[in-house]
Residue frames as a rotation matrix with the C-alpha (Angstrom) as fourth column:
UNK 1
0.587 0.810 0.000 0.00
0.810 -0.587 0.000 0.00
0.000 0.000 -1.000 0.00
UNK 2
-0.564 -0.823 0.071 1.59
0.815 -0.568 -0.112 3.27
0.132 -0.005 0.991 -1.03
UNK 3
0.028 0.688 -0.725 0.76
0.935 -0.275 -0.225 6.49
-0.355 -0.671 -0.651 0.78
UNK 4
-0.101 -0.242 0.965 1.16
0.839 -0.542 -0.048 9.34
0.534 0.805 0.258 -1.53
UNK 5
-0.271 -0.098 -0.958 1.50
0.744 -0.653 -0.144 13.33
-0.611 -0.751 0.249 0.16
UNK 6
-0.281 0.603 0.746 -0.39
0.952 0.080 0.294 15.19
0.118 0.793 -0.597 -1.87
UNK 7
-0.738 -0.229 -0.635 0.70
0.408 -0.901 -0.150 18.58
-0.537 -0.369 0.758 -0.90
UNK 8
-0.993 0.110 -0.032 -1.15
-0.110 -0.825 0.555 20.48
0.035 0.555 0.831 -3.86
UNK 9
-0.076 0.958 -0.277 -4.61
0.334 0.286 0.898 18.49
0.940 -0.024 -0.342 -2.86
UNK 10
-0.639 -0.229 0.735 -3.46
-0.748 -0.039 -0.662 18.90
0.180 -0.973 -0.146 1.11
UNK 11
0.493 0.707 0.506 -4.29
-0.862 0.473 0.179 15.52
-0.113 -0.525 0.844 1.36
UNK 12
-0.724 -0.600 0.342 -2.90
-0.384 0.761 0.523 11.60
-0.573 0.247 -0.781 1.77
UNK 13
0.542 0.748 -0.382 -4.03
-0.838 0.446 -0.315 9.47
-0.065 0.491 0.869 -0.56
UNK 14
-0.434 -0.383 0.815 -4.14
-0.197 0.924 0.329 5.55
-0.879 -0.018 -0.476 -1.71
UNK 15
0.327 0.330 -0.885 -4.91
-0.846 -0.315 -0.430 5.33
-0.421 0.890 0.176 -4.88
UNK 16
-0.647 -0.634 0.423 -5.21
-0.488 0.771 0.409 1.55
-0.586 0.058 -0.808 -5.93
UNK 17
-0.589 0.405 0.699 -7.16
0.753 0.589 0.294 0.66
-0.293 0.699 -0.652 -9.50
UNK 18
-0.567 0.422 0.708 -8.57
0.327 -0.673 0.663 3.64
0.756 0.607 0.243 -9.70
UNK 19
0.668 0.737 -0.100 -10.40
0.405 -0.248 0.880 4.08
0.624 -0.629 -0.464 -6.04
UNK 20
-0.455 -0.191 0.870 -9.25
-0.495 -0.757 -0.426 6.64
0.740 -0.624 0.250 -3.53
UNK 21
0.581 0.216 -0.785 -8.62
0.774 0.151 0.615 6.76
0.251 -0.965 -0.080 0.14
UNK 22
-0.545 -0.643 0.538 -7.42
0.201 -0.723 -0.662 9.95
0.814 -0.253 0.523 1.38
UNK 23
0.457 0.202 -0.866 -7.32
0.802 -0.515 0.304 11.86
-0.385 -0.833 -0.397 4.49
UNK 24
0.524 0.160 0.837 -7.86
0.411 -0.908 -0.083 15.93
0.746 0.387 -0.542 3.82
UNK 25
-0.208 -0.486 -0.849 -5.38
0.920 -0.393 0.000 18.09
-0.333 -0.780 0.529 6.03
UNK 26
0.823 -0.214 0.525 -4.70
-0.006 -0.929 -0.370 21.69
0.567 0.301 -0.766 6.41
UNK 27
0.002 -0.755 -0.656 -1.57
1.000 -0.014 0.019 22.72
-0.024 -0.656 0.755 7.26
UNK 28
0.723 0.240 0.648 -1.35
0.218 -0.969 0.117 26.23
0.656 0.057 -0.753 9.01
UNK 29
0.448 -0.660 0.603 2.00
-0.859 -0.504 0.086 27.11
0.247 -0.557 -0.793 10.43
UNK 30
-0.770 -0.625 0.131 2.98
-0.608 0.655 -0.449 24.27
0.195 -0.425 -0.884 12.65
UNK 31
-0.084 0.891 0.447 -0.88
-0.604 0.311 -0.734 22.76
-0.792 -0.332 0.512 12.88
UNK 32
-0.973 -0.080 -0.218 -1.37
-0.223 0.582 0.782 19.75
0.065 0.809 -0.584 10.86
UNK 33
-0.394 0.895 0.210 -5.10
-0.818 -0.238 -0.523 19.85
-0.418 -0.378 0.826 11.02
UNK 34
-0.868 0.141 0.477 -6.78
-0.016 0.950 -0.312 16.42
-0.497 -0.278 -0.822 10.67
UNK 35
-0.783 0.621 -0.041 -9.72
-0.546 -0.717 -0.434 17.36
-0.299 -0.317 0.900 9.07
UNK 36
0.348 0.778 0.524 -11.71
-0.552 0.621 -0.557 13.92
-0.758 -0.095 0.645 7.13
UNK 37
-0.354 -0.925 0.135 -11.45
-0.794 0.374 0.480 10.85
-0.494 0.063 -0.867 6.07
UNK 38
0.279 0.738 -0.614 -12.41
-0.958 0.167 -0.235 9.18
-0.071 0.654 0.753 3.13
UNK 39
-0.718 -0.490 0.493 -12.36
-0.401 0.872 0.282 4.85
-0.568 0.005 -0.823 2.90
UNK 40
-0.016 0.393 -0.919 -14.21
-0.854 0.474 0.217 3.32
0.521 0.788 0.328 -0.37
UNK 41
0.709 0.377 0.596 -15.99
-0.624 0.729 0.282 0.06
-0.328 -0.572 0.752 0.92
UNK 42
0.699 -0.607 -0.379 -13.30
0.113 0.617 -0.779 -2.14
0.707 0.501 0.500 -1.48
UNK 43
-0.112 -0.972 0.209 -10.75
-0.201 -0.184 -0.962 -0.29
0.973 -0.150 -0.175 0.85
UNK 44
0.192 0.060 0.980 -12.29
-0.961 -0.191 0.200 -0.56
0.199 -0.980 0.021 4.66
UNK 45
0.616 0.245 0.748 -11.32
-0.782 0.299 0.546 -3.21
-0.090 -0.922 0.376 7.11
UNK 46
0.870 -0.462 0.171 -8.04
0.466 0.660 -0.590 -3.22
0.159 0.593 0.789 6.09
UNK 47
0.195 -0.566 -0.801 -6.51
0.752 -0.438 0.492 -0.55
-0.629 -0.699 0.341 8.04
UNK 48
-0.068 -0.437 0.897 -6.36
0.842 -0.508 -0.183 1.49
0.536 0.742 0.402 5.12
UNK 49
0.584 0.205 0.786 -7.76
-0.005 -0.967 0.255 4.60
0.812 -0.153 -0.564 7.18
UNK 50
0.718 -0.648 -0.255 -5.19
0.469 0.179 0.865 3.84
-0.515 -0.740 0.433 10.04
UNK 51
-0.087 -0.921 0.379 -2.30
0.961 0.023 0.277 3.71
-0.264 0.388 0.883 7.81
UNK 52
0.052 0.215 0.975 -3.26
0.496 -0.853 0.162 7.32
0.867 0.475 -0.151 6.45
UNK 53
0.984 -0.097 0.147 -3.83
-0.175 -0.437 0.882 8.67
-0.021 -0.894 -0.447 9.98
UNK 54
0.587 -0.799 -0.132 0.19
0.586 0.307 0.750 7.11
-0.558 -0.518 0.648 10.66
UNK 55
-0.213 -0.656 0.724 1.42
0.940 -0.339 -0.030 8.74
0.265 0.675 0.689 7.60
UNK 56
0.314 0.030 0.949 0.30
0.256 -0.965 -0.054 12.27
0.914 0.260 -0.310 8.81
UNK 57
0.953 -0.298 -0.047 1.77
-0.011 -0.191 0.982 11.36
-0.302 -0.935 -0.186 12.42
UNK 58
0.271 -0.825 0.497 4.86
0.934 0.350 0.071 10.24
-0.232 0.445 0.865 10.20
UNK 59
0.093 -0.357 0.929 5.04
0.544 -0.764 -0.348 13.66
0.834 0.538 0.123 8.48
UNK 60
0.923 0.328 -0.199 4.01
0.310 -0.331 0.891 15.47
0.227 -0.885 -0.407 12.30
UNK 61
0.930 -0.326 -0.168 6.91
0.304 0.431 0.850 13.99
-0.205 -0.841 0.500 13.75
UNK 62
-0.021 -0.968 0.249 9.60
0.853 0.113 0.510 14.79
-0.522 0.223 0.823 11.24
UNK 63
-0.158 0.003 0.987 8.76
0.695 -0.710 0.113 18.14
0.701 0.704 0.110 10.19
UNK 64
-0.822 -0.525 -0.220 8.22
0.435 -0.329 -0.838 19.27
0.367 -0.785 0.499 13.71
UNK 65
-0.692 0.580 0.429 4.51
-0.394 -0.802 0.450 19.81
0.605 0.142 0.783 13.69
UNK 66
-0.555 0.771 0.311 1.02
-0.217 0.226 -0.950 19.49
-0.803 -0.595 0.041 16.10
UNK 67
-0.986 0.116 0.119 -1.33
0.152 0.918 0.366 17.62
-0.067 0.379 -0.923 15.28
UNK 68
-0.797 0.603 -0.028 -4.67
-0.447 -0.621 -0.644 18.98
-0.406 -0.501 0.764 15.55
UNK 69
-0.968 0.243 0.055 -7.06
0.239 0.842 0.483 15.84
0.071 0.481 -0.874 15.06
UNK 70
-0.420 0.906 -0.054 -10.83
-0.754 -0.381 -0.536 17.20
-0.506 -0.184 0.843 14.08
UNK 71
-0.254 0.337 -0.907 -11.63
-0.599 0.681 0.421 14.18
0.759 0.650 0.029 11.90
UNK 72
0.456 0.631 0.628 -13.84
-0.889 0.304 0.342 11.85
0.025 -0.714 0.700 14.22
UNK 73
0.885 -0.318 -0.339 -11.94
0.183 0.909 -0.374 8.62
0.427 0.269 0.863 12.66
UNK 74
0.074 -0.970 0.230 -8.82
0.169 -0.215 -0.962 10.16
0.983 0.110 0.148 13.18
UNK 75
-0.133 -0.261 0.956 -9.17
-0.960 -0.206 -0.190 11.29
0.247 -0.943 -0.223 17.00
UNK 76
0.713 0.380 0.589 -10.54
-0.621 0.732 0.280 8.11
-0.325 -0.566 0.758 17.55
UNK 77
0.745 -0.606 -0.279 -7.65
0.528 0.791 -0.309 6.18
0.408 0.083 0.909 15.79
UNK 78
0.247 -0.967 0.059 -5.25
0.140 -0.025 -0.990 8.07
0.959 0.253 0.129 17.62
UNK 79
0.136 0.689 0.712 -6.69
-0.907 -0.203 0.370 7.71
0.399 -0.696 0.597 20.79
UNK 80
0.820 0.116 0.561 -6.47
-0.452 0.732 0.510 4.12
-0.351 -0.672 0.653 20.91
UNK 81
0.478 -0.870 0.123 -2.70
0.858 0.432 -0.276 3.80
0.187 0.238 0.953 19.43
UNK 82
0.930 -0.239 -0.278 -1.19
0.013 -0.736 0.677 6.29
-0.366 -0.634 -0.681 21.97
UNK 83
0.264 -0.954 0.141 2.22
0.490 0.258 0.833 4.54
-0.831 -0.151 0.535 21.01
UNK 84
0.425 0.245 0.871 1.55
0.899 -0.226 -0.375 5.63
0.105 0.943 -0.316 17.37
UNK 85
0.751 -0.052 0.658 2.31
-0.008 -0.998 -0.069 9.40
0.660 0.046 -0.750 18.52
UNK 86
0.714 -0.465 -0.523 5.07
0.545 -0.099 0.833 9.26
-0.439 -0.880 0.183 20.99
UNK 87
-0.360 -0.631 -0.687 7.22
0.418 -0.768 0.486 12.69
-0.834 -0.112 0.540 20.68
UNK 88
-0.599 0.335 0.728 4.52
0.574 -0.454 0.681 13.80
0.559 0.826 0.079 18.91
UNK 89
-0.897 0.334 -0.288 2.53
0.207 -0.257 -0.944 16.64
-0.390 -0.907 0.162 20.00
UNK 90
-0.527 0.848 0.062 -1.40
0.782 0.455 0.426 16.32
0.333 0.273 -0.903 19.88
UNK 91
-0.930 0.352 -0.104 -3.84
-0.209 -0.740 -0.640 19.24
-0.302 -0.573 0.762 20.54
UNK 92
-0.731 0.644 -0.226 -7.13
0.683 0.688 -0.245 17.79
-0.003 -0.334 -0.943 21.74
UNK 93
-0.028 0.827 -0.561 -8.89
0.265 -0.535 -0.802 20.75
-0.964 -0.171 -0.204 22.67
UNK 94
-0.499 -0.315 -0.807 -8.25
-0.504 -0.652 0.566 22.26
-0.705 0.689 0.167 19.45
UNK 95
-0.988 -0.096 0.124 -9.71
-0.011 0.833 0.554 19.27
-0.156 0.546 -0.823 17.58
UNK 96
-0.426 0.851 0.307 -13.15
0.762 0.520 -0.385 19.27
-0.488 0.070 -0.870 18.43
């Protein structure tokens, strides 16, 4: 599964046969903003919408930015894979 950064969409994407999974971001300053997430039924319950959430904790982490998770999928997958973010920083309140 390749995760593609899609700066000029401001979104990740999978793109596999022609069907799309992406998670939409904004980035403002140092705020990666979380903002929804899209999983085609062909693609769900396969982690595909995980792996997209990791790749924008991936970029977070090494570019030096916060996280600011308003996507419902997203807080909730990063919620229950705490390890997922370590020396990342997460703003919660900001999210909802």
């Amino acid at each position: 599964m390749t995760i593609v950064n899609d700066r000029d969409r401001h979104r990740f994407v999978i793109d596999e046969n022609g069907a799309e999974a992406e998670l939409v971001y904004e980035l403002d300053g140092t705020s990666l903003r979380l903002i929804h997430t899209e999983v085609p039924p062909q693609f769900q319950g396969h982690g595909t919408g995980g792996e997209l959430v990791q790749a924008a904790v991936d970029w977070a982490r090494t570019d030096g930015l916060v996280i600011v998770p308003r996507c419902p999928f997203a807080r909730r997958w990063l919620r229950e894979h705490p390890a997922a973010v370590d020396g990342v920083e997460v703003n919660w309140s900001a999210g909802s």
